[in-house]
DSSP file (Angstrom, degrees, kcal/mol; ACC not computed):
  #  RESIDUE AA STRUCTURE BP1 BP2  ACC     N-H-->O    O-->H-N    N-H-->O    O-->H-N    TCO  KAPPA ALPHA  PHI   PSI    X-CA   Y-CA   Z-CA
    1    1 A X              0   0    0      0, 0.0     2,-0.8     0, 0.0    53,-0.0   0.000 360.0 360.0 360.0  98.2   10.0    1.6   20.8
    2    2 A X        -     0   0    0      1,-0.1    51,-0.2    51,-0.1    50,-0.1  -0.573 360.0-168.8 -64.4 100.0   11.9   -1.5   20.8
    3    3 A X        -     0   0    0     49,-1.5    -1,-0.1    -2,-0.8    50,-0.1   0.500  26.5-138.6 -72.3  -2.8   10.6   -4.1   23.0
    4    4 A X        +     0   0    0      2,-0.1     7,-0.5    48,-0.1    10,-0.2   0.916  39.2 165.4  48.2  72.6   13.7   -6.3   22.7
    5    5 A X        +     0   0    0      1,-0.2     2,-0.7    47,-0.2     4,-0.2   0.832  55.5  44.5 -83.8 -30.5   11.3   -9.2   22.5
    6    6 A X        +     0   0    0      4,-0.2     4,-0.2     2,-0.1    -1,-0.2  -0.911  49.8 151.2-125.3 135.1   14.0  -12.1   21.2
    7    7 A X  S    S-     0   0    0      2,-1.0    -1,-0.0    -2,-0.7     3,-0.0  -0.726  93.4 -51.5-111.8  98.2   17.5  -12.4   22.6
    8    8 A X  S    S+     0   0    0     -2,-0.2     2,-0.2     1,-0.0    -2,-0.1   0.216 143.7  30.6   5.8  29.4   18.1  -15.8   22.0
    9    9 A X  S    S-     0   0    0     -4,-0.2    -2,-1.0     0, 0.0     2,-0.4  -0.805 101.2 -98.0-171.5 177.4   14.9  -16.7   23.6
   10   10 A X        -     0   0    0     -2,-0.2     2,-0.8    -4,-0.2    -4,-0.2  -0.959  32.5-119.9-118.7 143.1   11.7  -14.3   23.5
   11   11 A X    >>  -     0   0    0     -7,-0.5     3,-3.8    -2,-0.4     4,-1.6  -0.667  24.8-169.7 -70.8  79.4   11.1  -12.4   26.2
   12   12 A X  H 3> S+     0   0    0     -2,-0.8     4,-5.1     1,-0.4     3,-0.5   0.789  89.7  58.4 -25.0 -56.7    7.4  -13.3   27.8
   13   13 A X  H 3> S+     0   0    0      1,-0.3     4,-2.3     2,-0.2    -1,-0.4   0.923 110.7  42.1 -70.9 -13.6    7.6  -10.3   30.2
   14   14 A X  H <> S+     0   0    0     -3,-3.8     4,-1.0     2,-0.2    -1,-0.3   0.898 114.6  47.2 -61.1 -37.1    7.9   -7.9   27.1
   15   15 A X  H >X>S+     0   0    0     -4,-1.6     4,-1.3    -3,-0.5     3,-1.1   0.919 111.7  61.8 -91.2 -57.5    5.5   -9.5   25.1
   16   16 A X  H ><5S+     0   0    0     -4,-5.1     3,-1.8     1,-0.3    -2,-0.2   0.906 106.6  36.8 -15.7 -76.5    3.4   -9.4   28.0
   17   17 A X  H 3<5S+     0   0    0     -4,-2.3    -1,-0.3    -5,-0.4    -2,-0.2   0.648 102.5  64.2 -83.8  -2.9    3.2   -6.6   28.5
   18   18 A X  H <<5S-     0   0    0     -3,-1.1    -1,-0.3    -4,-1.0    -2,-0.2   0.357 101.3-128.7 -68.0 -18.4    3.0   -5.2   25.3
   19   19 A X  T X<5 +     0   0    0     -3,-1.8     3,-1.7    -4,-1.3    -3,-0.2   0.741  52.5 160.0  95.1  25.6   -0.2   -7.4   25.4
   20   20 A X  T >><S+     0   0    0     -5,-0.6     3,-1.3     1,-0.3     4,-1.1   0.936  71.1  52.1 -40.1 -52.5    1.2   -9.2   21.5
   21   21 A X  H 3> S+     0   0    0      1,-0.3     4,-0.8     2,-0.2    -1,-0.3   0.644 111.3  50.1 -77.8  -7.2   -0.7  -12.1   21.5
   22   22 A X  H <4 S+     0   0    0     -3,-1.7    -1,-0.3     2,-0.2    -2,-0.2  -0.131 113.2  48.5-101.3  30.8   -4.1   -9.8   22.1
   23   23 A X  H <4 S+     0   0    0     -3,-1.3     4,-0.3    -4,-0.0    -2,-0.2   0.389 111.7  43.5-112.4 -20.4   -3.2   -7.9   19.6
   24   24 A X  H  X S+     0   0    0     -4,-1.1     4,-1.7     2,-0.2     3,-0.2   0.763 115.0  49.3 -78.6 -59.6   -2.6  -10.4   17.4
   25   25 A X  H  X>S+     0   0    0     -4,-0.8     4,-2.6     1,-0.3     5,-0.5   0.715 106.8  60.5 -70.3 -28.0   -5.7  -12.3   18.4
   26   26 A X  H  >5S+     0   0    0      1,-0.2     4,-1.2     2,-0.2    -1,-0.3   0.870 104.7  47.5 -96.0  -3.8   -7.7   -9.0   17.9
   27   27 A X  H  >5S+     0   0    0     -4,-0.3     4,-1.6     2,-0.2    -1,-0.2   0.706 108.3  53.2 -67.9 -31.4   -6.7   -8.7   14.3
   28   28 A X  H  <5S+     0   0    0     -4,-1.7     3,-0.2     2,-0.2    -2,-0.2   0.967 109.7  48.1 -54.6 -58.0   -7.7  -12.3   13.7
   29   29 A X  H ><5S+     0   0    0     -4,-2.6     3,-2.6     1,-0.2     4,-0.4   0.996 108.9  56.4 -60.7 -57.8  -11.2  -11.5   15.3
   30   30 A X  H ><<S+     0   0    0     -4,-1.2     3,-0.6    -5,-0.5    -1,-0.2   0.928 108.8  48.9 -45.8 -46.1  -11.3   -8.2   12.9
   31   31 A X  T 3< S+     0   0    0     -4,-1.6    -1,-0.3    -3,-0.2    -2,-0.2   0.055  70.1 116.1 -99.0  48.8  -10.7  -10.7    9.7
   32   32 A X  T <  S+     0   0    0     -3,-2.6    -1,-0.2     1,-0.2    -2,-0.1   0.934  86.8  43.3 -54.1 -40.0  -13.4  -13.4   10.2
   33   33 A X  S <  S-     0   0    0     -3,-0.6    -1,-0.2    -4,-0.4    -2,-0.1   0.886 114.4-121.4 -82.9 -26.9  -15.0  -12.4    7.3
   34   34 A X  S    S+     0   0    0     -4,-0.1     4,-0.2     3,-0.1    -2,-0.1   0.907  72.7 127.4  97.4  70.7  -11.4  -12.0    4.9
   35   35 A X        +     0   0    0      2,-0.1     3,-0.2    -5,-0.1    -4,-0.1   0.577  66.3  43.1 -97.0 -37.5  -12.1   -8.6    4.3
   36   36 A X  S    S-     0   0    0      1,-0.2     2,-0.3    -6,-0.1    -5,-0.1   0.911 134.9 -11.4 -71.1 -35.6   -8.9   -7.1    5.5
   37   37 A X        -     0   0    0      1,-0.2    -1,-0.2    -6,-0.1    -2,-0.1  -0.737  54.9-131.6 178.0 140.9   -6.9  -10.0    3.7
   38   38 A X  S    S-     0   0    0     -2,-0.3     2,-0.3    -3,-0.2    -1,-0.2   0.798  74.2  -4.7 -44.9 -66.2   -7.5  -12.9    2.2
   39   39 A X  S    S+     0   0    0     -5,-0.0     4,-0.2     0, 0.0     3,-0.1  -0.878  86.9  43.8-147.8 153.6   -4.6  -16.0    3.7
   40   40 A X        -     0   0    0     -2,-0.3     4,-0.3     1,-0.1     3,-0.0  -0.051  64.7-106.3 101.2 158.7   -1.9  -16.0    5.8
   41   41 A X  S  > S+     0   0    0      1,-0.1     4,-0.9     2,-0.1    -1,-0.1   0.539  91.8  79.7-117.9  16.3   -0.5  -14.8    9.0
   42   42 A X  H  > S+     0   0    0      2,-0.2     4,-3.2     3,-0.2    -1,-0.1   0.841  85.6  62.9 -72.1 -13.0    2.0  -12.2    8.2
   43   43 A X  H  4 S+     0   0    0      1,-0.2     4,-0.4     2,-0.2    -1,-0.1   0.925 113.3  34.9 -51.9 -46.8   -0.6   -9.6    7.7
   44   44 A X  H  > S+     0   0    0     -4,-0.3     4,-1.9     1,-0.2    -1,-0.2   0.749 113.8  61.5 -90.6  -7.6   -1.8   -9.8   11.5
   45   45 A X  H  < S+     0   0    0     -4,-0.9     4,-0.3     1,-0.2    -1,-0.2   0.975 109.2  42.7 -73.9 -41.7    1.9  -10.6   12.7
   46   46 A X  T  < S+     0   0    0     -4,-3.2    -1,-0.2     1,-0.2    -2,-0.2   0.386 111.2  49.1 -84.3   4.0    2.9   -7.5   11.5
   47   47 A X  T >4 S+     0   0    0     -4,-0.4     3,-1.1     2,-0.1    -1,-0.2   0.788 112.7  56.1 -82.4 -35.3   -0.2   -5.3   12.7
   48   48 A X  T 3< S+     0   0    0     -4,-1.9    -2,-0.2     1,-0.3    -3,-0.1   0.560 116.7  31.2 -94.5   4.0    0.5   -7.1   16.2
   49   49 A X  T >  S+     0   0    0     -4,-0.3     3,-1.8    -5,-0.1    -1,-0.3   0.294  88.2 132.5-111.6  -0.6    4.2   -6.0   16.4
   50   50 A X  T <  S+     0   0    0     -3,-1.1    -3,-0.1     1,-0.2    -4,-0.0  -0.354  77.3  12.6 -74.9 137.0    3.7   -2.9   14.7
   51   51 A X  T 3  S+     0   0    0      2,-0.2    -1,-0.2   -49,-0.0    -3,-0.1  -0.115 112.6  87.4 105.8 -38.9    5.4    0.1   16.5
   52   52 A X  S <  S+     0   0    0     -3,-1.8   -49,-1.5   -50,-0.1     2,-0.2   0.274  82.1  49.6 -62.0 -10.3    7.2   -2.5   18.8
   53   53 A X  S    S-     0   0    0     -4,-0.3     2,-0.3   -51,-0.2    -2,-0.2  -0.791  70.8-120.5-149.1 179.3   10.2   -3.2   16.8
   54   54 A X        -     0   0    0     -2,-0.2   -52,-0.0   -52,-0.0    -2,-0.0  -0.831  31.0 -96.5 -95.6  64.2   13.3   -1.4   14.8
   55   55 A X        -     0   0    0     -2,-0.3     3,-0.0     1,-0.1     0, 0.0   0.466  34.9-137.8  25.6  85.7   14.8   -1.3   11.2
   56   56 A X        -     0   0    0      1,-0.1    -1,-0.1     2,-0.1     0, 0.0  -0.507  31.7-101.0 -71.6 160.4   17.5   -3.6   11.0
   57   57 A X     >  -     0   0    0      1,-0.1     4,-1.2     2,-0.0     3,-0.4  -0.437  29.8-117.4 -69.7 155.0   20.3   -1.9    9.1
   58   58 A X  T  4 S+     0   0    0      1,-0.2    -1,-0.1     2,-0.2     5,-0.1   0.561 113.7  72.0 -69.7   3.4   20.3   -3.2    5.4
   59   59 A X  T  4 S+     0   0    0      1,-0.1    -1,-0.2     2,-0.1     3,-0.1   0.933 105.5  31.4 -54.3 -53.8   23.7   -4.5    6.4
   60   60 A X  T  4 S+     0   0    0     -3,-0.4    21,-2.7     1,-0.2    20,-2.5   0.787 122.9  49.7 -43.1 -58.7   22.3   -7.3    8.7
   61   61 A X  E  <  -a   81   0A   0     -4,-1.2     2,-0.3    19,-0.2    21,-0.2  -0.775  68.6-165.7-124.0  66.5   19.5   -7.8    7.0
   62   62 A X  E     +a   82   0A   0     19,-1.7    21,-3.9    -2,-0.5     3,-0.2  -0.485  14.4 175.9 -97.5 142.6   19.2   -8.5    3.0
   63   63 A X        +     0   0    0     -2,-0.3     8,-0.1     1,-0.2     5,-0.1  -0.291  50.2  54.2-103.0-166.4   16.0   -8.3    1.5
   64   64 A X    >>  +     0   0    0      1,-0.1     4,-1.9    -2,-0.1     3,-1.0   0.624  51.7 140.2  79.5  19.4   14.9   -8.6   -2.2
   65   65 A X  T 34 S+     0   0    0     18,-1.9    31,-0.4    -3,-0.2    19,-0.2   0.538  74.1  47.6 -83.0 -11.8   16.5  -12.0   -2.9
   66   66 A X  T 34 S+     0   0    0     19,-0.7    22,-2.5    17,-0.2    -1,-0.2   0.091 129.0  10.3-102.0   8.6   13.2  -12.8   -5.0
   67   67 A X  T <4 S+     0   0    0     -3,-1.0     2,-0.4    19,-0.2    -2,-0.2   0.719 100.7  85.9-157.0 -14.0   12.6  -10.2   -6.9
   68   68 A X    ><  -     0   0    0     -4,-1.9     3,-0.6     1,-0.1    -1,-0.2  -0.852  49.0-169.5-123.1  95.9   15.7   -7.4   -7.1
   69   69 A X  T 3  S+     0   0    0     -2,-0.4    29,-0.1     1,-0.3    -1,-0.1   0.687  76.4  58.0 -68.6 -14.2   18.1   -8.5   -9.7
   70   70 A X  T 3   +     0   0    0      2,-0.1    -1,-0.3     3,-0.0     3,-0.1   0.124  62.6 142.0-108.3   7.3   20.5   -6.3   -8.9
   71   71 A X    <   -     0   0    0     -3,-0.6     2,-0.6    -7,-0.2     5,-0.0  -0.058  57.9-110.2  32.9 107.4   21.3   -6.9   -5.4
   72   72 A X    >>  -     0   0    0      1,-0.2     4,-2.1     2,-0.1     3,-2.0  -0.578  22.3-145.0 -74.4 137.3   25.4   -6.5   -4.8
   73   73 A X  H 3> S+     0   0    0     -2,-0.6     4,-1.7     1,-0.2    -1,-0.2   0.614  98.1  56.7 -68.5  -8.2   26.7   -9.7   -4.2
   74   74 A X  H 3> S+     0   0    0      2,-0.2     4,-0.8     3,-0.1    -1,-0.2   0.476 102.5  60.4 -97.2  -9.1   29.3   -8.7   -1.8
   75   75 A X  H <4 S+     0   0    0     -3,-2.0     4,-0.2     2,-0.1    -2,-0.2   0.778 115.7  38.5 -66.0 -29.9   26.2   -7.0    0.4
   76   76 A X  H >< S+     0   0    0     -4,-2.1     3,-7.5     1,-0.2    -2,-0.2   0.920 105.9  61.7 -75.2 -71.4   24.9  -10.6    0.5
   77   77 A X  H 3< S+     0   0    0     -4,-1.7    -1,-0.2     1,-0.3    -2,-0.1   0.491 116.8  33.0 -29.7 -52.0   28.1  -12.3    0.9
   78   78 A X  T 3< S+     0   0    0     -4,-0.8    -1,-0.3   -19,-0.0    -2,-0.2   0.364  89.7 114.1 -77.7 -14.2   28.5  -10.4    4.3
   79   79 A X    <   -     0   0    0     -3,-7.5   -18,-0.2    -4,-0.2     3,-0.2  -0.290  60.1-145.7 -67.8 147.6   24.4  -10.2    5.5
   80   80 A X  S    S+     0   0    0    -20,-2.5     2,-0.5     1,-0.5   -19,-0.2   0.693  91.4  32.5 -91.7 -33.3   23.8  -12.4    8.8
   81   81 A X  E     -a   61   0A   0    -21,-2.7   -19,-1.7    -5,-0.1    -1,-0.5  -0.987  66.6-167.1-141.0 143.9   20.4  -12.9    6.9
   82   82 A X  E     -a   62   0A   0     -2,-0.5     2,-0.2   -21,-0.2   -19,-0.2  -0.962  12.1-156.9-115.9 104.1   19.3  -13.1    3.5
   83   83 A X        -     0   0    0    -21,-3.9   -18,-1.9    -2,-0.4     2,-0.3  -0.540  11.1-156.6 -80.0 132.8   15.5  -13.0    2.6
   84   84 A X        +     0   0    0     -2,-0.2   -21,-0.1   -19,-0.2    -1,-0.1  -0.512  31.4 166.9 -94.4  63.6   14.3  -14.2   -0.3
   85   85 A X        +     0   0    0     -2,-0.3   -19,-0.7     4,-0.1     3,-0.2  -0.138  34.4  46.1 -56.0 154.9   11.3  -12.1   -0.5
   86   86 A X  S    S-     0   0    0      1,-0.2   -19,-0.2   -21,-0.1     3,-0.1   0.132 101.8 -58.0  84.2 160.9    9.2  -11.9   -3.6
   87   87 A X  S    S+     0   0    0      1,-0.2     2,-1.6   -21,-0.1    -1,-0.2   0.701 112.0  71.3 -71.5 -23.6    7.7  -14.2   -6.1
   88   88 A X        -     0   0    0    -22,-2.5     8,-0.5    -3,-0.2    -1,-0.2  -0.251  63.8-174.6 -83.4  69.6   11.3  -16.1   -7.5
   89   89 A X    >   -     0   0    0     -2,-1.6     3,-0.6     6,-0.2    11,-0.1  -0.167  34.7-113.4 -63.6 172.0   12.2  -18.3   -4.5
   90   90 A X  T 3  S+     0   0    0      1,-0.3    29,-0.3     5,-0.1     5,-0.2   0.562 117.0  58.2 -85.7 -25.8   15.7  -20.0   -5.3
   91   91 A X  T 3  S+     0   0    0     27,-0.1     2,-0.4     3,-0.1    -1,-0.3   0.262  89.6  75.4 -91.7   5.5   14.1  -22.9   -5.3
   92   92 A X  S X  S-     0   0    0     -3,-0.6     3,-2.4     1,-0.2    27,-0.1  -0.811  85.6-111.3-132.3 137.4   11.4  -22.3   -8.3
   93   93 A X  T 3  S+     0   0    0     -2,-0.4     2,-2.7     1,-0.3    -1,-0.2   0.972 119.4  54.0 -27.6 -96.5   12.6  -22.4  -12.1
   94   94 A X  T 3  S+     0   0    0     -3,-0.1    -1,-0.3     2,-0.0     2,-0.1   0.306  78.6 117.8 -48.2  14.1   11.9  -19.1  -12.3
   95   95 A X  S <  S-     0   0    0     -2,-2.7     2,-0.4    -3,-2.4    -6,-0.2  -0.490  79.3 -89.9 -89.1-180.0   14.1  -17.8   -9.3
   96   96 A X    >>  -     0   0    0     -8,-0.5     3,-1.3   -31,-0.4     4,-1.0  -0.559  41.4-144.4 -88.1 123.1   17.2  -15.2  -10.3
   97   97 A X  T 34 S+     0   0    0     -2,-0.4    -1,-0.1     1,-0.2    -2,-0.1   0.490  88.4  65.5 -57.9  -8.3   19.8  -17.4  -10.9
   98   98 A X  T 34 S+     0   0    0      1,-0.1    -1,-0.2   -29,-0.1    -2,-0.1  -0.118 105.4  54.2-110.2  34.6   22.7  -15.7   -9.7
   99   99 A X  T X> S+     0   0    0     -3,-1.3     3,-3.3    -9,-0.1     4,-0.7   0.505  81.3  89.3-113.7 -27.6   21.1  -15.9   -6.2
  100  100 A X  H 3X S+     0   0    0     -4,-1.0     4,-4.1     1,-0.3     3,-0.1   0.627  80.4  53.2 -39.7 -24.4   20.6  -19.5   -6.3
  101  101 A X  H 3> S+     0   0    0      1,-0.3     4,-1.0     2,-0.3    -1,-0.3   0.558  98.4  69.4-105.8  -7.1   24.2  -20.7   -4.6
  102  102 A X  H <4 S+     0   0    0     -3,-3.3     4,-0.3     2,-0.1    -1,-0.3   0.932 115.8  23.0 -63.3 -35.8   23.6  -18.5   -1.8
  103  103 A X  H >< S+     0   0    0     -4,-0.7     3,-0.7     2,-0.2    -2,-0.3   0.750 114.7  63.8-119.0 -18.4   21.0  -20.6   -0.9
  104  104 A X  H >< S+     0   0    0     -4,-4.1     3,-1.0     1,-0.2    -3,-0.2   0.837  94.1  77.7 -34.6 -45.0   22.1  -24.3   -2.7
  105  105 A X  T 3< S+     0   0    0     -4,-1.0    -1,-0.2     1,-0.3    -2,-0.2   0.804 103.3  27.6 -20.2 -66.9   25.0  -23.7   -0.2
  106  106 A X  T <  S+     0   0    0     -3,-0.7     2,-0.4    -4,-0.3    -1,-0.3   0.441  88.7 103.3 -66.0 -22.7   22.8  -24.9    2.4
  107  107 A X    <   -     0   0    0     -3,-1.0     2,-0.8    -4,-0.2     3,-0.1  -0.603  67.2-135.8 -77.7 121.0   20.2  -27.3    1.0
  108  108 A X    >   -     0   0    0     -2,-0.4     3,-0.7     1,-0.1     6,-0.2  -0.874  27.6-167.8 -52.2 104.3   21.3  -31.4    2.0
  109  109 A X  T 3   +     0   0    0     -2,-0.8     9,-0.2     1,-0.2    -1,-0.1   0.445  67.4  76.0 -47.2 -24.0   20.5  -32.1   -1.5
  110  110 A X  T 3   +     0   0    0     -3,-0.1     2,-0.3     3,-0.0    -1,-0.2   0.313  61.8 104.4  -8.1 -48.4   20.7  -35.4   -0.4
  111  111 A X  S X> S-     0   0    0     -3,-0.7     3,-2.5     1,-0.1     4,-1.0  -0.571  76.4-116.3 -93.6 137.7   18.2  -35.8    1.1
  112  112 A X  G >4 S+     0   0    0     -2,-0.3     3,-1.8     1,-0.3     4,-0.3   0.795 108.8  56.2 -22.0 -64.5   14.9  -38.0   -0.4
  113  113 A X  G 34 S+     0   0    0      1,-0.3    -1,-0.3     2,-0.1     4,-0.3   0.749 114.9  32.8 -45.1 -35.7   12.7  -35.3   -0.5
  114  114 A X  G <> S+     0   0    0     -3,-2.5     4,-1.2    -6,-0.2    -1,-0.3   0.321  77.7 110.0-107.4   9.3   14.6  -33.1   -2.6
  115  115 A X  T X< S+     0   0    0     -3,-1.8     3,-0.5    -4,-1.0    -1,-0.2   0.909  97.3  28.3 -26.0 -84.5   16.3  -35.9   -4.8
  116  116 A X  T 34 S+     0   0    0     -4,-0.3    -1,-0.2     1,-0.2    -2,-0.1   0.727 119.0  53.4 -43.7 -45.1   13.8  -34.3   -7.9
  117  117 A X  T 34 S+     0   0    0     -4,-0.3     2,-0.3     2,-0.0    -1,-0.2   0.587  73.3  88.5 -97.1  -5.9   13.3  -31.1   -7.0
  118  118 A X    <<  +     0   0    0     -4,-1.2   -27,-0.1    -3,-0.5   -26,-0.1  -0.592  36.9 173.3 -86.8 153.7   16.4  -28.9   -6.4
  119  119 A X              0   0    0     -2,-0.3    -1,-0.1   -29,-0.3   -27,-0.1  -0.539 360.0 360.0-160.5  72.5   17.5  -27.4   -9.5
  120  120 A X              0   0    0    -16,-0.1   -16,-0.1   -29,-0.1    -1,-0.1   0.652 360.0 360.0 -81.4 360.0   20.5  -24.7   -8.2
């Protein structure tokens, strides 16, 4: 059941009434103690949408940019979004290197903060 909750904006009455943000909230309340998992919010973002949303085709949508070495590059080339999922962010020493200039592309390297640290 797709609730079409963002087109270019999120749609309140959907998430309304889909009740998200109590659903959300009642998975927080469940892990006071960190049983169900330790840090983060994606655990309960995805309990509180679960059932509520769609696939996206892997056309759209590429995952595995952090972990999948093998990833065609012409899949990426063409994705509207590219995840870097997984432990080798583009940005880390250790990220795959022939992913790195998808996402150097982008970076102001320029900029102070990252004067030291980018290393595409």
């Amino acid at each position: 059941m797709w609730m079409g909750f963002w087109n270019e904006r999120f749609d309140l009455i959907a998430w309304r009434k889909a009740n998200v943000t109590g659903r959300y909230r009642n998975w927080q309340e469940q892990n006071i103690e960190r049983t169900l998992w330790k840090l983060g919010t994606l655990p309960p973002g995805l309990l509180a949408f679960y059932g509520l949303t769609e696939p996206l085709d892997r056309r759209w949508h590429v995952l595995g940019l952090g972990y999948d070495v093998n990833i065609d590059n012409r899949l990426i080339e063409t994705a509207a979004v590219v995840h870097y999922n997984g432990n080798m962010k583009p940005w880390l020493k250790l990220g795959i290197g022939r992913y790195k200039p998808f996402w150097s592309r982008y970076l102001n390297s320029s900029h102070p903060y990252l004067q030291d640290r980018v290393t595409a």
